[in-house]
C-alpha positions as CSV (number, residue, x, y, z in Angstrom):
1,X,12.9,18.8,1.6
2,X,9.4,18.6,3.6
3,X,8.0,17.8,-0.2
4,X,9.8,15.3,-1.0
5,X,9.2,13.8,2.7
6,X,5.7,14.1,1.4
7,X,5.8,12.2,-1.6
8,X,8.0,9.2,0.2
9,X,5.7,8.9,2.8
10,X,2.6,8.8,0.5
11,X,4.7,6.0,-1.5
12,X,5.6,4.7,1.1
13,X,1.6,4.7,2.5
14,X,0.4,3.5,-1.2
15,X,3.1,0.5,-0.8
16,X,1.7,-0.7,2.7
17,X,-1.9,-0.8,1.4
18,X,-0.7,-2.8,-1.7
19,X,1.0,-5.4,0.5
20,X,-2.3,-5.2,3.0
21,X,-4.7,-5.7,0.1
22,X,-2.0,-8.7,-1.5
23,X,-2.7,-10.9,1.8
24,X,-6.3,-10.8,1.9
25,X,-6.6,-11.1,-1.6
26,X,-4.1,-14.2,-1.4
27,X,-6.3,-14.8,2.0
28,X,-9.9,-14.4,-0.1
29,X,-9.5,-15.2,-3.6
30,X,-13.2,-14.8,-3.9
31,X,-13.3,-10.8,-3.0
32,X,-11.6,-10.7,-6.7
């Protein structure tokens, strides 16, 4: 069970930074 909490909360994690990074990037087209 505590693995599997694990693995959510690192997809989870993985999934905020995505959206984070999606915003400036939409934000600061040049940073690409």
């Amino acid at each position: 069970g505590k693995e599997i909490m694990g693995k959510n909360g690192r997809i989870h994690c993985s999934l905020n930074i995505n959206t984070e990074t999606g915003r400036l990037s939409s934000r600061r087209p040049n940073l690409q």
